[in-house]
Structure formats: structure tokens, C-alpha cells
N, C-alpha and C positions, 0 to 999 in steps of 0.2 A: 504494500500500500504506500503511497506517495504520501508525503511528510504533510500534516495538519498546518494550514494556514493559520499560523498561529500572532500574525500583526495585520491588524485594522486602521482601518484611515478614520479616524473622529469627523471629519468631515463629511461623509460620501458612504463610510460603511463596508468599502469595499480593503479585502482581504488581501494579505499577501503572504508566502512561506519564509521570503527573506526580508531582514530587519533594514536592508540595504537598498531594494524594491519599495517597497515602503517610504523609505527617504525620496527617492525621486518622484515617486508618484505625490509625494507632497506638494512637490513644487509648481503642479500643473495648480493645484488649490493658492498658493501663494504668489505663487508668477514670480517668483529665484529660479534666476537662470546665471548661474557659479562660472559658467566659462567660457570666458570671453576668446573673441577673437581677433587677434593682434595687428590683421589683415585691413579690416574693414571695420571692427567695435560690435560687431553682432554678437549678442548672447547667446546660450545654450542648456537646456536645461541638465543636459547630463555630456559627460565627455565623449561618448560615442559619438553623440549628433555631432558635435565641435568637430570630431577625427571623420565625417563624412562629409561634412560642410569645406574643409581645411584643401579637400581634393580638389575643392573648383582652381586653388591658386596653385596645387602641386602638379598637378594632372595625371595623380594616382588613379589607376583603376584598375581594382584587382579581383574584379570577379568577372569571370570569361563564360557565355554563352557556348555553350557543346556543341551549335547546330551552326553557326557564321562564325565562330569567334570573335566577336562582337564584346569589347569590354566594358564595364560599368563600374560607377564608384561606389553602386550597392547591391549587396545582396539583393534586399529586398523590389528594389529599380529590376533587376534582372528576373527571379524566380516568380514574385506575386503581381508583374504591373506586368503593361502588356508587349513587352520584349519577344518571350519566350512564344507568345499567340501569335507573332506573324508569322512566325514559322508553322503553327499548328494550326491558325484559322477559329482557334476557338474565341467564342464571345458568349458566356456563359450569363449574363446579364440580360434579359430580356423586356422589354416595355409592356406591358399588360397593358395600354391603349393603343399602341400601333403594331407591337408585333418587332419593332425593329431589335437587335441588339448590339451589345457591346464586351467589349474584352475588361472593362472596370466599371466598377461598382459605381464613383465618381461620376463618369462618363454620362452611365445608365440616370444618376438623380440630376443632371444638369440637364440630360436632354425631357426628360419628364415636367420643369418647367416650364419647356414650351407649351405641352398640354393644360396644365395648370393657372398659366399665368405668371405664377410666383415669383416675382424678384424681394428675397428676404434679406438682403443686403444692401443698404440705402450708405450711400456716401455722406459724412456730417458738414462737406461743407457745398456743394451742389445741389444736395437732395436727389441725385440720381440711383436707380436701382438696377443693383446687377444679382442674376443666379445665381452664384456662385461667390464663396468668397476670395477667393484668386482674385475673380473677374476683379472683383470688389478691390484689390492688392494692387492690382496692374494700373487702375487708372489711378488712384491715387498715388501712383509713384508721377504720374506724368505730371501730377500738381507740385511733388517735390522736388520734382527733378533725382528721385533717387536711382540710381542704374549699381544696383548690389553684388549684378554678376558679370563679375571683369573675363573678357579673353584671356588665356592663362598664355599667347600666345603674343598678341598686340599689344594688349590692355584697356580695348575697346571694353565700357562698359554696359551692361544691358539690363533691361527691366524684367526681363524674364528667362530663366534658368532654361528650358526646352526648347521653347518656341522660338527663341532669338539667339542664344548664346550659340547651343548645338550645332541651329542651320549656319551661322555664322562662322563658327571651327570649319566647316566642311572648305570655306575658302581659303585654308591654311595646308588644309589637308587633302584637298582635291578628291574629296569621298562625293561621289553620284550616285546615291542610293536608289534613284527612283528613275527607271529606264524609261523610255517609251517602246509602246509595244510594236506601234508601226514604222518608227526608224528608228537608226543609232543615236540618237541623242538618249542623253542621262539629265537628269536635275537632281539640283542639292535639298530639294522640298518637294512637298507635294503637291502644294498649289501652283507652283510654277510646271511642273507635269499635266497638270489639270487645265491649266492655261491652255497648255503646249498643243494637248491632245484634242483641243476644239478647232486646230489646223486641219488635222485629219475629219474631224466630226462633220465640220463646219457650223457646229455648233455655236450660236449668238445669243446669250440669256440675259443679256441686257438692253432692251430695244429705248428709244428716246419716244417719250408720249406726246412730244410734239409734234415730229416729223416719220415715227414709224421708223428709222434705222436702226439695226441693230448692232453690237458691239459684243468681245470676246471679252474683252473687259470693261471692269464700272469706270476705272480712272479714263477712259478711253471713249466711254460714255459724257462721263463730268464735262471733259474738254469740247467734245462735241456741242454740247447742252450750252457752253456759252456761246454759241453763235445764237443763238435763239431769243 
């Protein structure tokens, strides 16, 4: 039998086996965060997080995907988020109003707001509402001007860790992840593939409702729109 949870959070109630588990979990109730970062001053509630945060400026990454070789600076980035599902296809997540799915949990409750309505995350000095609290992170950095995640490469700095830092590496490191299927060209993202591939489609999903033209892209759209 596995050892009796024998330390309780006075707080919350909830249980733990070690008296050291217990300490940290305190600090999500207190908001102490003991270890700081000498890089950029960002806190940390426990020294792990600190030693996975620390990789954006070291460009450690030492957990290697079995199927691409593909490295990562977390366990958990690699085995439970959705790394490992491009390779497998799985999206275990599914929408019970439309059916569609997803490879994260995240994923699945952001796209559910669509259906709902729901933006529970109001910005305190706009009054704007975003899905998500990310979403809710992202724009307020554009208020601060904060860019937290530097190129460990340039030192170009970015507002967002995936979405901008990652795609951005790719021009350090000439990775073209995302081929087209109907010629040789590769892109560093997916939306520029998506772009690409309405050359072949001829696909136009942005039409102008003044004059009826259509466009592969909105900025393409935009420019057009001021002749009008």
C-alpha cells in the first residue's frame, strides 16, 4: 500500500505524502515565488519551473521525441501536449456541439467558447474580452510593451513563447516544417503554407463588399479596401 497522505493544506484541504509537496503547493495559496530569474527578474514558484524557464536563454533541450527527433525543453511539452499526436493523429478531445476535435484539452475549452459566447477574461484597462487567459497575457503585453521571450540566438524579443519565438528560430535554423503538397516549396509556419496553398486552390476567402473582388489574403484585402 502507498504511504498515507499524511500533510494537509489548511487552506484548500487538499492532501499530500510529502512535507516538501506541501510547501510548494502552498505557495500557489500565497503567491511566493522563491526563485528568481537573473535573466529577465521573472519569479518561480519552485526551482524546476526556474530550470525549464532558464532553457529559453540556454537552448537546452533534452528530451528527444523517438519518432522525428525533435527536441524539447520539457518532458511534459513532448509526452502530454501535442508533439507526440502529429505523429499519431490522435485528438482525443472532442466538442459535444460540433463534433470537431483536438489533440488538448486547452484547445478543446477555447474552441467551445465560440459556441458559448464566453469571453471570461476582461482586460482592466480596455474592458476588452478574451477566451482565454493567454489570449488575455498576449494583448496586455502589447500595452507594456513586454517581449519576455528573447531569441536565444539574436536577442530579438517576443510576446509569445510558440507562436512567435519558435516560428522565428526557424530563420536561424532554416527548419521548413511545413511542405506543400503540390510543389517543392516548404514554410516555417502554417499559415504561410495555408496562404501558399490557395495558389494551387485558387482559393479567395476574403472578397471586398464593395466591389465583389476577392483576395488570398485580408492585408491584401485592407489595401485594396482603401481605394474605395
Amino acid at each position: 500500500e502507498g504511504r498515507e497522505k499524511s500533510h494537509t493544506c489548511i487552506e484548500c484541504g487538499k492532501s499530500f505524502k510529502m512535507k516538501a509537496d506541501l510547501t510548494k503547493h502552498l505557495r500557489t495559496h500565497t503567491g511566493e515565488k522563491p526563485f528568481l530569474c537573473t535573466d529577465c527578474g521573472k519569479r518561480f514558484i519552485t526551482k524546476s519551473q526556474l530550470k525549464e524557464h532558464q532553457r529559453i536563454y540556454t537552448g537546452e533541450r533534452p528530451y528527444k521525441c523517438l519518432d522525428c527527433g525533435k527536441n524539447f525543453t520539457q518532458k511534459s511539452q513532448l509526452i502530454l501536449t501535442k508533439h507526440e499526436r502529429t505523429h499519431s493523429g490522435e485528438k482525443p478531445y472532442g466538442c459535444r456541439q460540433c463534433g470537431k476535435h483536438f489533440a488538448q484539452r486547452t484547445q478543446l475549452v477555447t474552441h467551445q467558447c465560440i459556441h458559448t459566447g464566453q469571453r471570461p477574461y476582461p482586460c482592466g484597462n480596455c474592458g476588452k474580452c478574451f477566451i482565454n487567459k493567454s489570449h488575455l497575457t498576449v494583448h496586455q503585453r502589447i500595452r507594456t510593451g513586454d517581449r519576455p521571450f528573447p531569441c536565444p540566438t539574436c536577442g530579438k524579443g517576443f510576446r509569445q513563447k510558440i507562436a512567435l519565438l519558435v516560428v522565428h528560430h526557424r530563420i536561424h535554423t532554416g527548419e521548413h516544417p511545413f511542405p506543400c503538397a503540390d510543389c517543392p516549396k516548404a514554410f516555417i509556419d502554417k499559415s504561410r503554407l495555408v496562404v501558399h496553398r490557395r495558389i494551387h486552390t485558387g482559393k479567395r476567402p476574403f472578397p471586398c463588399t464593395a466591389c465583389g473582388r476577392a483576395f488570398t489574403q485580408k492585408v491584401a484585402l485592407t489595401t485594396h479596401q482603401r481605394v474605395h
